[in-house]
N, C-alpha and C positions, 0 to 999 in steps of 0.2 A: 796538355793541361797538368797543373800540379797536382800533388798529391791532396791536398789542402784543401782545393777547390772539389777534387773528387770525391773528397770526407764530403764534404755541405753537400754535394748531389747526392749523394745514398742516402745520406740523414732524411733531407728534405724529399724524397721519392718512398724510398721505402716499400717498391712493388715487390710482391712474393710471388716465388715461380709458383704454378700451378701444378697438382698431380695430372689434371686431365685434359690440360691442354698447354701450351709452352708458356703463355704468362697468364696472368689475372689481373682481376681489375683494382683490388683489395690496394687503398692506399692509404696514408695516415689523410687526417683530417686536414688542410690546408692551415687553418683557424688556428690550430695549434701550434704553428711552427714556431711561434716567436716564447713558448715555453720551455724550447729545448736549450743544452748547451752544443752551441754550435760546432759541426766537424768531428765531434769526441766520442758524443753516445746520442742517448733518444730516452725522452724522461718514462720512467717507467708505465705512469697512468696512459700514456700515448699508447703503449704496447698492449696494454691490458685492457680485456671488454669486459659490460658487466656478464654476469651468471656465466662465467670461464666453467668447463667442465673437458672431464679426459685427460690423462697422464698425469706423470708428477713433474710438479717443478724441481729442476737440478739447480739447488745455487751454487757460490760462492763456495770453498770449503766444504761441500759433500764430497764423497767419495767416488761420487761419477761425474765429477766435473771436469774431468779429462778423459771425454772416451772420444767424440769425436768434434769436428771444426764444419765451424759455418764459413759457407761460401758467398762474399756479397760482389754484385755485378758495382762496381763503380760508377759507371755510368747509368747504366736501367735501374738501378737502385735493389736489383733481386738480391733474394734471398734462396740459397739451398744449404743442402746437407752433404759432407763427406767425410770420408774417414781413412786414417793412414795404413797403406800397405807396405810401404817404406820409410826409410828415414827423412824423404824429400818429395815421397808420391801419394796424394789422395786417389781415392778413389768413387765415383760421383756418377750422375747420371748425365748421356748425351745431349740430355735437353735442357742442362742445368749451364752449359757452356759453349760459347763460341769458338772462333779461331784465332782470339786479339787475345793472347796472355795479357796485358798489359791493363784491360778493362776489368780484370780478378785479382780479388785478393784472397786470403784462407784469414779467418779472427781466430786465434785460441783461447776462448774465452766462454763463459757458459751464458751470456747476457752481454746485450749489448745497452741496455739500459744506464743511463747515468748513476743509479742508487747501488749498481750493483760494483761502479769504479771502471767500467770498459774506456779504455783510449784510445780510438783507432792507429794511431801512428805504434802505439806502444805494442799493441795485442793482436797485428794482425801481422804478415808475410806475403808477399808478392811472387808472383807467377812468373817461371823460364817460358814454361810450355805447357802447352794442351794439347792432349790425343785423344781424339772422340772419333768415335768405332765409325768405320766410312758407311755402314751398313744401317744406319739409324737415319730415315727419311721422313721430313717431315714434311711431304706432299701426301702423305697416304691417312687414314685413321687412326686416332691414338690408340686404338686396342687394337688395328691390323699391324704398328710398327715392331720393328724387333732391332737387337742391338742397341739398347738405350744405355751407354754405358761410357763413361771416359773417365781418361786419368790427366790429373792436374799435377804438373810437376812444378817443386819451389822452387826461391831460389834461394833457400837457406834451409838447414837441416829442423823438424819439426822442436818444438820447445820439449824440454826434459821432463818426464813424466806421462807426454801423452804413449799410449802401445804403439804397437805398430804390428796390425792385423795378419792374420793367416786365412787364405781363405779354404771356407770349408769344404770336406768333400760329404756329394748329399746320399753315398752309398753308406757313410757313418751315423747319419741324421735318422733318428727312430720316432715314436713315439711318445719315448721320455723327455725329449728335447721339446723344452719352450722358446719362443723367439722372443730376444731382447732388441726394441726398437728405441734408438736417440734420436732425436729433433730438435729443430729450432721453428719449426713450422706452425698456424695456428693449430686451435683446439678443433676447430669447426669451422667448416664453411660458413661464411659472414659472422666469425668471430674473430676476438684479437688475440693475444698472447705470440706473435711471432718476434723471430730473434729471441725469445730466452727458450735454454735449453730443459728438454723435457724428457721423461721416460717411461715407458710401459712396456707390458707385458703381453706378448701374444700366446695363449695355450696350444700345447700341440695338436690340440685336435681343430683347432682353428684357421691352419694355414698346411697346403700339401704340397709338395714338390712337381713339376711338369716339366721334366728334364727334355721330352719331346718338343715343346714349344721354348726351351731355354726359360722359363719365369717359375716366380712362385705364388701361388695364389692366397690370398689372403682374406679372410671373412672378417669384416669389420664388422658386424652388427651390435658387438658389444661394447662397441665404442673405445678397443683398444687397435690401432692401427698408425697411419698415417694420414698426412691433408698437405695441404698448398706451404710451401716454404722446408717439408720433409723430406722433397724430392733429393735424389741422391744419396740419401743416406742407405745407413747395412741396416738389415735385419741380420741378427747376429745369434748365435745358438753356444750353448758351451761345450765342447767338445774336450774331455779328459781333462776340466776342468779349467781350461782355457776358453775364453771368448772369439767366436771367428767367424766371418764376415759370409752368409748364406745367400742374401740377395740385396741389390739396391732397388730402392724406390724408385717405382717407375712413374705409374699413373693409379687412378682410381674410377670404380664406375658408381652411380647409385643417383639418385634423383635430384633435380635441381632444387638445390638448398639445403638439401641434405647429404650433399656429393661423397661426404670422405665417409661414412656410416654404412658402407654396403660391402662394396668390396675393393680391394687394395692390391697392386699386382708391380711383383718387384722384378727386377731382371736376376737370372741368377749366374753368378760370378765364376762358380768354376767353368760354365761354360764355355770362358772367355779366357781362361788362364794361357792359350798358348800365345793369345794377343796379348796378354797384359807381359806376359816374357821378352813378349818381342821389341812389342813400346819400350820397355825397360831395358832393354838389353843393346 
């Protein structure tokens, strides 16, 4: 299938992975399709629900419009989050990816929205390879699974300006460390806002380290966290005044319809550092 034809399936699909289970149901409007510009972007009131709440929006020219890259399924139309640990290697969650490089791309861009200028041919990069941890099974329950974790390799070096992350160690992680979360995911279950990029704030005393079960646990109750299409992405801490990459998004538990507002549970990455050496190496 062309590339072309792939643009119009994501546009027109537009399903977002889900934190608490591997897809969701969340699709744009059918009705609306014939308001978008086709193959390019997705008009922004399609993106957007009313009474949006939680994070900030990242546009265009802010100063964190290059921290991390959305990931769109070509075909299933998903949406996730990742973020660079190399000059050519995302880093993303298990359940955010298959085995077919070829059905993924990476967008560098903070919006995929048409007002914001996004061009799919221009803003996004194509995939060599995907390595997803063999240890992440999705026969079992999303909060018994473990390993939810993979790297997405390009096939071109990341555009100039985004980082290219360290990952942290959680023996340096104190109390003073807050965690900084990017997205492209909604605000809220059965809200809109996905595909444009977002950011908040988790306070230290909000999220704890479980280096025994490899994750990090996260208390959404304040409504700074993660949801459906944030999957993969870092919760990220600053470390001696550097940003670097603590846990990716995994899943979330908390009530139906009110899913992403409870609790939030990432994988945490240096667990994984002699895999990720190895894939790499």
């Amino acid at each position: 299938m062309k590339f072309y034809k792939l643009a119009l399936n994501f546009v027109f699909s537009l399903t977002l992975f889900a934190c608490n289970q591997d897809q969701s149901a969340h699709r744009v409007d059918p009705k609306a399709r014939e308001k978008k510009s086709p193959g390019v972007c997705v008009a922004e009131k399609i993106l957007m629900a009313p009474n949006i709440v939680g994070g900030e929006l990242v546009n265009k020219g802010d100063g964190d419009e290059k921290t991390v890259v959305m990931l769109m399924g070509l075909e299933s139309g998903s949406i996730c989050t990742a973020a660079p640990i190399a000059k050519d290697v995302l880093v993303t969650a298990a359940h955010c990816v298959g085995e077919d490089p070829n059905v993924l791309a990476a967008a560098f861009y903070p919006s995929i929205s048409c007002e914001s200028g996004f061009n799919m041919t221009k803003h996004t990069l194509r995939v060599s390879r995907i390595a997803r941890h063999s240890g992440y099974d999705l026969s079992i329950p999303v909060d018994k699974r473990k390993d939810d974790i993979a790297l997405v390799f390009l096939k071109q070096d990341i555009p100039i300006g985004y980082p290219i992350y360290k990952i942290a160690d959680p023996q340096q992680v104190n109390e003073s460390h807050d965690m900084y979360l990017y997205g492209y995911g909604v605000t809220g279950e059965n809200r809109g806002g996905a595909g444009m990029l977002r950011k908040t704030t988790v306070r230290s005393n909000q999220y704890n380290i479980q280096q025994n079960d490899k994750k990090v646990r996260v208390d959404q109750a304040n409504s700074a966290g993660f949801c459906m299409g944030d999957s993969g992405g870092p919760g990220m801490v600053k470390i001696n005044g550097e940003l670097q990459i603590l846990g990716v998004n995994s899943y979330v538990q908390g009530r139906d319809g009110d899913i992403c507002n409870k609790l939030g549970f990432q994988t945490l990455v240096d667990s994984y550092k002699d895999w990720i050496n190895f894939q790499m190496n």
